[in-house]
C-alpha positions in Angstrom: 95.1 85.9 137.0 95.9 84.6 133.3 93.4 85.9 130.7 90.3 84.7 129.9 90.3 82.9 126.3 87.7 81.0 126.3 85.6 83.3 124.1 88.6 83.4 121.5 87.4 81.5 118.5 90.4 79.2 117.6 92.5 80.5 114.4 91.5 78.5 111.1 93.8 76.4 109.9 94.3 77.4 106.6 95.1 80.9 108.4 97.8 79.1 110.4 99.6 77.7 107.3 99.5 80.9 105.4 101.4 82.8 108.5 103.9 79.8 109.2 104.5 79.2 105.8 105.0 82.6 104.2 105.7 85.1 106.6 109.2 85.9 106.1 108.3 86.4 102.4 105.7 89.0 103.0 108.6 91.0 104.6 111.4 90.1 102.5 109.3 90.9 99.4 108.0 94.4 100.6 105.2 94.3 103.5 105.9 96.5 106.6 106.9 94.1 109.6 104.6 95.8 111.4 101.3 95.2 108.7 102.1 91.7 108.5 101.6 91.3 112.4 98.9 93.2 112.9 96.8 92.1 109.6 97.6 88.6 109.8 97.1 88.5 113.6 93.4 90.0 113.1 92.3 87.4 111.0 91.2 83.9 112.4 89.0 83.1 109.6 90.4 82.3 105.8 87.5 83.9 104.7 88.6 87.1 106.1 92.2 87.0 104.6 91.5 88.7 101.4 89.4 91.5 102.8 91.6 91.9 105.6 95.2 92.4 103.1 93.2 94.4 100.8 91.8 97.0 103.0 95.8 97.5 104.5 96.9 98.0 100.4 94.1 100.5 100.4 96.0 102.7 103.2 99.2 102.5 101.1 97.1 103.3 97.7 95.7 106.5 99.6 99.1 107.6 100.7 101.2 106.8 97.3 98.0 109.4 95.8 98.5 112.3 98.9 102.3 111.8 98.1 101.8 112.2 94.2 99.2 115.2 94.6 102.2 116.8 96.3 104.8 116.1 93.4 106.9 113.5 95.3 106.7 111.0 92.6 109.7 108.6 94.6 107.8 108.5 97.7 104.4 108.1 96.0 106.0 105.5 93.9 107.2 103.8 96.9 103.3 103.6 98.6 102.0 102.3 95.6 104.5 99.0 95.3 103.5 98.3 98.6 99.9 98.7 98.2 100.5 96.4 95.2 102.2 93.5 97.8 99.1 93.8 99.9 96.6 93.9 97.5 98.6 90.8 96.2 99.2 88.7 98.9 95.1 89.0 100.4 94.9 87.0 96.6 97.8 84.7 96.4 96.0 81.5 97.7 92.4 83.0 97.5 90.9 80.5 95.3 87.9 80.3 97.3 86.3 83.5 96.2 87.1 84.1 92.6 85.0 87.2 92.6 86.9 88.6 95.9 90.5 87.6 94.5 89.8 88.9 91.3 88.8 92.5 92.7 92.0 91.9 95.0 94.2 91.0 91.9 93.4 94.0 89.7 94.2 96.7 92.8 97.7 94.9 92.9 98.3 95.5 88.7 96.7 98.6 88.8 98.7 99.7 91.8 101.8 98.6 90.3 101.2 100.2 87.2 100.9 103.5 89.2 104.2 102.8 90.8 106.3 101.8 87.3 107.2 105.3 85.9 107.4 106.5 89.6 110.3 104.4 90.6 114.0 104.6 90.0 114.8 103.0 87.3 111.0 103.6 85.7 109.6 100.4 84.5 107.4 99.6 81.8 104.1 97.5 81.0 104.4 95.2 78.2 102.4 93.0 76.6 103.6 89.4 74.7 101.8 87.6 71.9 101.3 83.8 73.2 98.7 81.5 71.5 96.6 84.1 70.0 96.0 86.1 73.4 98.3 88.6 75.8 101.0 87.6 78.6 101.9 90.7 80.4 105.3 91.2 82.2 107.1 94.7 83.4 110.1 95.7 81.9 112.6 97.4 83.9 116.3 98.8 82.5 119.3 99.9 84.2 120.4 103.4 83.9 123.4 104.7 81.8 123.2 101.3 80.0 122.9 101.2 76.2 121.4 97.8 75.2 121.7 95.8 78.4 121.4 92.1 79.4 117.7 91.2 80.7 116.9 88.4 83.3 113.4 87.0 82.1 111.6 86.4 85.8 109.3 83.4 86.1 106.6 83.5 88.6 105.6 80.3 90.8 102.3 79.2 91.9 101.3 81.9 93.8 103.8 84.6 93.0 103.2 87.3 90.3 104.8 90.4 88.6 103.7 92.6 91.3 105.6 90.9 94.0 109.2 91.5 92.0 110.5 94.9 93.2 112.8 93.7 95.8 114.3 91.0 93.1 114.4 93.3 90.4 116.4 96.1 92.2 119.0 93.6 92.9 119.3 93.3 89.3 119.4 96.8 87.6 121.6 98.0 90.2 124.1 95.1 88.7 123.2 96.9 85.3 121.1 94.3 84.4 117.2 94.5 82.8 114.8 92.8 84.7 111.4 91.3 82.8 109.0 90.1 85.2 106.4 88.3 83.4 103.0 86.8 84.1 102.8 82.7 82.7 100.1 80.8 81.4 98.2 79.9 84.7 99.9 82.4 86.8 99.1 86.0 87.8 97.4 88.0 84.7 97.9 84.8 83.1 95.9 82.9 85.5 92.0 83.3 83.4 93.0 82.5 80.2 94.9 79.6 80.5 96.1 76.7 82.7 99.4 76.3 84.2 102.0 74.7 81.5 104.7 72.2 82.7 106.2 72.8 79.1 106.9 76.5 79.9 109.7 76.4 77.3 106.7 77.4 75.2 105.7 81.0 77.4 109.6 81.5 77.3 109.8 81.1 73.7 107.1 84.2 73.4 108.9 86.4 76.0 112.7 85.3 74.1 110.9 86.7 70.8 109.6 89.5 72.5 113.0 90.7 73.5 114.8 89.6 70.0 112.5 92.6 68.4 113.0 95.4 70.7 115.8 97.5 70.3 116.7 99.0 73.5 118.3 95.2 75.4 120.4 92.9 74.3 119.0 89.3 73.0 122.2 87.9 72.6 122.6 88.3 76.9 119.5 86.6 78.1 119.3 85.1 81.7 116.3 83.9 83.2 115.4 83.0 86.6 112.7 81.4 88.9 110.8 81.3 92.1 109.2 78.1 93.8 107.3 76.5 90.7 109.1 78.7 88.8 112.4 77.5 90.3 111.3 74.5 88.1 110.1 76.2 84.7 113.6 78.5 84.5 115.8 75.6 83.8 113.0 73.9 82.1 113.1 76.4 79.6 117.0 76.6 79.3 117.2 73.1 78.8 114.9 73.7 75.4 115.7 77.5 74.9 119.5 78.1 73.9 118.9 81.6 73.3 119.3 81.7 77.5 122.8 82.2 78.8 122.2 81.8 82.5 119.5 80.4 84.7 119.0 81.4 88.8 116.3 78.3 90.0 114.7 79.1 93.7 113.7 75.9 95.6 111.7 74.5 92.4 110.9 71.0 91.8 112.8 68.4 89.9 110.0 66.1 89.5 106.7 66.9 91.0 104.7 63.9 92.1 101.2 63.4 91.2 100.2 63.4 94.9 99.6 66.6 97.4 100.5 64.8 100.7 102.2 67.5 103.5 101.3 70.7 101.5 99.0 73.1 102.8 95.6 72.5 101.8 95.7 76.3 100.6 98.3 75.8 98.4 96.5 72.4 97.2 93.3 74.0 96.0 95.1 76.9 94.1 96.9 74.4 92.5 94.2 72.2 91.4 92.3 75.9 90.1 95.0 77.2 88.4 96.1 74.4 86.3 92.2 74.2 85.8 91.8 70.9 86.7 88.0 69.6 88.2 89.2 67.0 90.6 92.3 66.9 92.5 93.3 63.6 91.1 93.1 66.0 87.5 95.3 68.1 89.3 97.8 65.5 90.2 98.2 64.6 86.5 99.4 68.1 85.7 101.8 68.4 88.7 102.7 64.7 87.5 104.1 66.5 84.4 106.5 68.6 85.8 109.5 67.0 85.4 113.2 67.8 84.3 114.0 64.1 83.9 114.1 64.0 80.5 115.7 67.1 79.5 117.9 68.2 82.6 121.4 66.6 80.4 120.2 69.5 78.0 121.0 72.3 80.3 124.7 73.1 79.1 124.2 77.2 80.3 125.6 77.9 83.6 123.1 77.5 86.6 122.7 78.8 89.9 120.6 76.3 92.4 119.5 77.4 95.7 117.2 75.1 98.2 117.1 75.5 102.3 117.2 72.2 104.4 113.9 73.4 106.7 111.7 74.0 103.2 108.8 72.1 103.6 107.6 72.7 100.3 110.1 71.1 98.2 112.8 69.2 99.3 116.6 69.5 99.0 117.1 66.6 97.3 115.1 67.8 94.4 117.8 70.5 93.9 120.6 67.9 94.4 119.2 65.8 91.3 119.5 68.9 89.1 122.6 70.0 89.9 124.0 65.9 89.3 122.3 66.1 85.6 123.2 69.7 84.3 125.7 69.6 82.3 127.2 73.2 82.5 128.8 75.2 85.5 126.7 74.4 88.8 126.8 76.6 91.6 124.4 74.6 94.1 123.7 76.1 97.5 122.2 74.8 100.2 121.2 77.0 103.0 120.9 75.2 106.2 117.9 76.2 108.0 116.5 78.1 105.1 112.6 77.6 104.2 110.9 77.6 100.9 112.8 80.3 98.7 115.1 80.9 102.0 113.5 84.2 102.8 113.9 83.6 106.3 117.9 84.0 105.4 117.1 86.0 102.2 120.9 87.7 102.5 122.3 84.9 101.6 121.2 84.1 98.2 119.6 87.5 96.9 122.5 89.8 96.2 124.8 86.8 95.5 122.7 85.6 93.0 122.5 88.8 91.1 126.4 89.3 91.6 126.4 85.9 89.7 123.9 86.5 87.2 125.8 89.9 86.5 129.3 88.0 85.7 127.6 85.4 83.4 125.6 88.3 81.1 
């Protein structure tokens, strides 16, 4: 006889969205296979999500501390990056409890912060003067490399610093530095300020930042984006010329002013992060977001990727970037990929870094 289910409370749907929509970037970007079934198949209640991903990035935190009590400062390293990614994803979209995502948010920096002079190449926390306050970012530099190129990493809406490992090692193993950084309204950056459609203006800060260190190379800037951020990386190389290369993930041409079809999840992060009151405030912001007026400014080479199944941004959106640039376009378009493609994640990652590599 089948089971019984009646007693089986149904799964909330803002629990649904978060597993269909994301779940091949919790594994691409560093969660066991095996933690993302079990933690996100023991939750049927949104309310449970952060609690549930934060006590699984405690496990990992305990074991990166055995494995660093022992002296194996690689493997500890290791524990701790993925304690960060489950500390970080029970926060992503957890608007709903400030109090609970903040006490998610600082394990995943302080966990990450463990892990940065653990893993090979080390990394380093920095912080970048921006409107009278503090971005933070991690720097990361290739061995055996005097001086070498960076790639400034934009977050998206729900992405952060601490989610980078897997995209920065494709980097510094191409002998490029990798400079993850938290923007106004996003990550760290999230409390003090709103999200910014005019992110030339973060980028500006972080370009500064690296023209007065002494250890990479200013004149080889690249800079690169995820989701939202697939948006503000060639915004900012329309307006920033120090930037010799952009990489833009699924972002958004133009952003409408309306949420229809997006998860509701997603939705209400938006409308928090940009610190607006009402959605229809929120709208205004996303309305904002636009490359039409400055898109014939982007005369560095670009890299465009979109997938045909994202249902997050469409592939026209990257189709109307790649008609306005006016510098080398490589645009790919990955049939059956989703949002970011990290359901076919080989086919973009390590070519995108081969490319980056040849234009820096």
């Amino acid at each position: 006889m089948p089971a019984d289910t009646s007693s089986t409370p149904p799964r909330d749907p803002r629990v649904e969205a978060a597993i269909s929509h994301w779940g091949p970037r919790f594994v691409a970007n560093g969660v066991p296979f095996s933690d993302f079934h079990e933690v996100a198949g023991s939750v049927t209640r949104w309310e449970d999500w952060c609690s549930a991903w934060s006590a699984r990035g405690d496990i990992h935190n305990a074991l990166g501390e055995k494995a660093l009590a022992e002296n194996h400062k690689l493997t500890a390293g290791a524990h701790f990056t993925r304690a960060a990614v489950c500390h970080h994803f029970g926060k992503f979209l957890f608007v709903n409890d400030m109090v609970q995502m903040k006490a998610a948010h600082d394990k995943a920096i302080a966990a990450r912060n463990k892990a940065l002079p653990l893993i090979d190449p080390p990394g380093e926390r920095v912080a970048i003067a921006y409107e009278g306050k503090l971005l933070f970012g991690n720097l990361r530099k290739p061995k055996g490399i005097a001086r070498p190129p960076v790639v400034i990493m934009c977050m998206g809406l729900d992405s952060t610093k601490e989610e980078m490992d897997d995209y920065e090692n494709r980097f510094l193993v191409r002998g490029l530095a990798t400079l993850a950084f938290d923007g106004p309204g996003q990550g760290e950056g999230e409390y003090d300020w709103p999200l910014c459609p005019e992110y030339e203006r973060p980028v500006k800060a972080v370009c500064d930042f690296i023209e007065a260190r002494t250890d990479i190379d200013p004149a080889r800037m690249g800079i690169w984006g995820v989701s939202l951020g697939g948006y503000f990386a060639p915004r900012a190389a329309a307006h920033e010329k120090r930037i010799k290369a952009c990489v833009a993930l699924s972002g958004a041409f133009q952003r409408k002013t309306t949420f229809e079809g997006r998860p509701s999840i997603n939705v209400e992060a938006f409308r928090v992060r940009s610190k607006s009151a009402t959605i229809e405030d929120a709208g205004k912001v996303s309305g904002r977001m636009s490359l039409a007026d400055c898109a014939d400014n982007i005369t560095c080479p670009i890299y465009i990727v979109a997938g045909t199944k994202d249902r997050l941004t469409g592939v026209d959106q990257a189709t109307r970037l790649a008609q306005r640039v006016q510098g080398p376009c490589v645009l790919s378009i990955v049939e059956g990929g989703n949002h970011v493609v990290n359901n076919y994640w080989y086919q973009y990652r390590d070519q995108t870094a081969d490319w980056m590599a040849v234009q820096l």
